[in-house]
C-alpha positions in Angstrom: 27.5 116.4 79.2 31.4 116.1 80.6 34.1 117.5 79.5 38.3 117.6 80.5 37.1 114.4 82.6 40.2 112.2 83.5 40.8 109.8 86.0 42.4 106.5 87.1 41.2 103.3 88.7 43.6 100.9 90.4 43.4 97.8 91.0 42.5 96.8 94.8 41.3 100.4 95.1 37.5 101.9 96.2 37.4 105.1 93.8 34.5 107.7 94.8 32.9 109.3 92.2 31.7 112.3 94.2 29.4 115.0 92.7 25.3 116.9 93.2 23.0 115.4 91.0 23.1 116.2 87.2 26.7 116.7 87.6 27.4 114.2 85.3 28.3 111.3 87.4 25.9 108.9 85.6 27.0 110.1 81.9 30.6 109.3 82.5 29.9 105.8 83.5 27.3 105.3 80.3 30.4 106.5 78.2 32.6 104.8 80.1 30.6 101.3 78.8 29.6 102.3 75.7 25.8 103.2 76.5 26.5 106.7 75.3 29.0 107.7 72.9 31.9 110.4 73.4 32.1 113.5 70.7 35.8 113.8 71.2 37.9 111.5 74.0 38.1 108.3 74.8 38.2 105.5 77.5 40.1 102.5 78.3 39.2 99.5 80.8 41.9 97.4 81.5 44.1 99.3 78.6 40.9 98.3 76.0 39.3 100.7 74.1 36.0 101.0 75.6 33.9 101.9 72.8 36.0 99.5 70.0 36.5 96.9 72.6 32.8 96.7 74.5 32.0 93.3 74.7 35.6 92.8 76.4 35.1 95.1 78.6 31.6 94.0 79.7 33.3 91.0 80.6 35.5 92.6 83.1 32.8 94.7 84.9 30.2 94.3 86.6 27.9 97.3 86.8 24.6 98.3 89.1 23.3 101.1 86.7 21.5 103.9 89.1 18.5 103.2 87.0 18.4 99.0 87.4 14.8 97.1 86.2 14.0 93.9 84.7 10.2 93.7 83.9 7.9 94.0 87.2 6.9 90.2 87.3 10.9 89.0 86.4 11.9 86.9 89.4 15.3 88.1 90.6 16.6 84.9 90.0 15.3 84.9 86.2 17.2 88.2 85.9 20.4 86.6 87.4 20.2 83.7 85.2 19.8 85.7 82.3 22.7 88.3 82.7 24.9 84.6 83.3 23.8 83.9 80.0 24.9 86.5 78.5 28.3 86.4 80.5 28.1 82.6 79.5 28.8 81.5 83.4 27.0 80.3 85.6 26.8 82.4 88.7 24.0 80.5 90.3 26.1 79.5 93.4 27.4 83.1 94.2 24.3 84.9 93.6 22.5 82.3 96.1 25.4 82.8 98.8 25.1 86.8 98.0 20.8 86.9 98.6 21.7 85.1 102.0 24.0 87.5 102.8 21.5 90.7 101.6 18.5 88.7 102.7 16.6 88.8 99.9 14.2 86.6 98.0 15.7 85.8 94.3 12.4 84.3 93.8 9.8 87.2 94.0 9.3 88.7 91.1 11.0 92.1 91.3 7.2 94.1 91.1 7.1 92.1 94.1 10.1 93.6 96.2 10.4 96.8 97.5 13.4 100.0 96.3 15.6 98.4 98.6 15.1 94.6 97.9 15.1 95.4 94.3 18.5 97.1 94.8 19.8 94.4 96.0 18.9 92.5 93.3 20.6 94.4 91.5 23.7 94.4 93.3 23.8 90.6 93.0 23.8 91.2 89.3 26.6 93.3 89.1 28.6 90.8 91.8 28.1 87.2 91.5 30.7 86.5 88.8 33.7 88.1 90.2 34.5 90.8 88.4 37.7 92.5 88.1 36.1 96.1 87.8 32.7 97.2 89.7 31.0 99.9 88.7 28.7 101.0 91.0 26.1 104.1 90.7 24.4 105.5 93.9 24.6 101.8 95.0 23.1 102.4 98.5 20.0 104.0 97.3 16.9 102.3 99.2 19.4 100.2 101.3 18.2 100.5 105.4 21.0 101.4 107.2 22.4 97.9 108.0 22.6 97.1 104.2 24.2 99.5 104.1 27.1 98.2 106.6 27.1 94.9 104.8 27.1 96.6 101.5 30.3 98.3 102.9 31.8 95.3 103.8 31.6 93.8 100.8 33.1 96.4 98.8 35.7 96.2 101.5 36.3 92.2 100.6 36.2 93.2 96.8 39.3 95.3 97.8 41.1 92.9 99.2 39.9 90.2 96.3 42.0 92.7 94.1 38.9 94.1 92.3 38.8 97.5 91.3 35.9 99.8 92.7 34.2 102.9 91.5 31.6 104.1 93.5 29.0 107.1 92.2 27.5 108.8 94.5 26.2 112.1 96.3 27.1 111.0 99.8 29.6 112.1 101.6 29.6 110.0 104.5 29.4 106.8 102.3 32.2 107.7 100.2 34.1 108.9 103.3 33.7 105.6 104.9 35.1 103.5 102.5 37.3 105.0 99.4 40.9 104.7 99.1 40.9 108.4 96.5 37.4 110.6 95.8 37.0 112.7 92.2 34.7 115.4 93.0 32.4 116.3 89.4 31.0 119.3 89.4 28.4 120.6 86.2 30.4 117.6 84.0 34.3 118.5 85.1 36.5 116.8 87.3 37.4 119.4 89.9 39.3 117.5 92.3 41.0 113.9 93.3 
């Protein structure tokens, strides 16, 4: 679990989330959009409650979840269209421009694609409508290394777009490269910004 964990997201800021696995990176994001409930504390997205105000909140973020699937033969353009359905947009346009840019193949079915592909996938996902708050765990994970620069510079543009970023991950050099403020979790605390 976390405990004592308190931090602040700007907007038009990169925040690393820095921390050794099991250090509890990937619970306070589940708590902080209501996948896991909190004992005792709360959390608040754009000054909304995140637990009583969820589906507000869901419509503010857009979140790659360290764990990302759809079903193995799920076409990543199948699993676009249905998270626009439940945003009730349609992102068709932006996640087309967004598979150029990650040259990927929105119509394999994800079984199909390898880690990397399928993380870009689910990138696209979490981007394509414009969100005012990404949430992003261990986004890089399977990315070669020049995914990895145009993953960068993406998160560079969402920046400058004004969107809020907040970055999970277990790599220093990532984090280095392109956050604004890092929290450093250690065995579920905060022990630095």
């Amino acid at each position: 679990g976390i405990e004592d964990v308190t931090l602040a997201v700007r907007p038009g800021e990169v925040f690393g989330f820095l921390g050794p696995n099991g250090a509890g990176k990937t619970t306070t994001i589940r708590t902080l959009l209501d996948l896991i409930h909190p004992t005792s504390g709360s959390a608040r997205i754009f000054g909304l409650d995140s637990r009583r105000q969820s589906i507000f909140v869901r419509r503010l973020v857009g979140n790659l979840p360290g764990d990302f699937g759809f079903g193995r033969e799920t076409p990543g353009r199948e699993a676009v269209s249905l998270v626009s359905k439940l945003r009730g947009i349609d992102g068709s346009a932006r996640a087309d421009e967004l598979a150029e840019r990650f040259r990927v193949d929105l119509d394999r079915p994800l079984g199909q694609l390898s880690r990397g592909n399928r993380q870009k996938v689910g990138l696209i996902t979490a981007l394509f409508h414009s969100p005012e708050l990404l949430i992003l765990d261990e986004p890089t994970s399977g990315l070669d290394p020049l995914m990895q620069e145009e993953f960068l510079a993406l998160v560079r543009e969402e920046r400058e777009r004004g969107c809020a970023v907040f970055v999970s991950s277990h790599e220093l050099d990532e984090v280095e490269r392109v956050c604004d403020r890092v929290g450093i979790i250690r065995d579920g605390r905060m022990i630095a910004v």
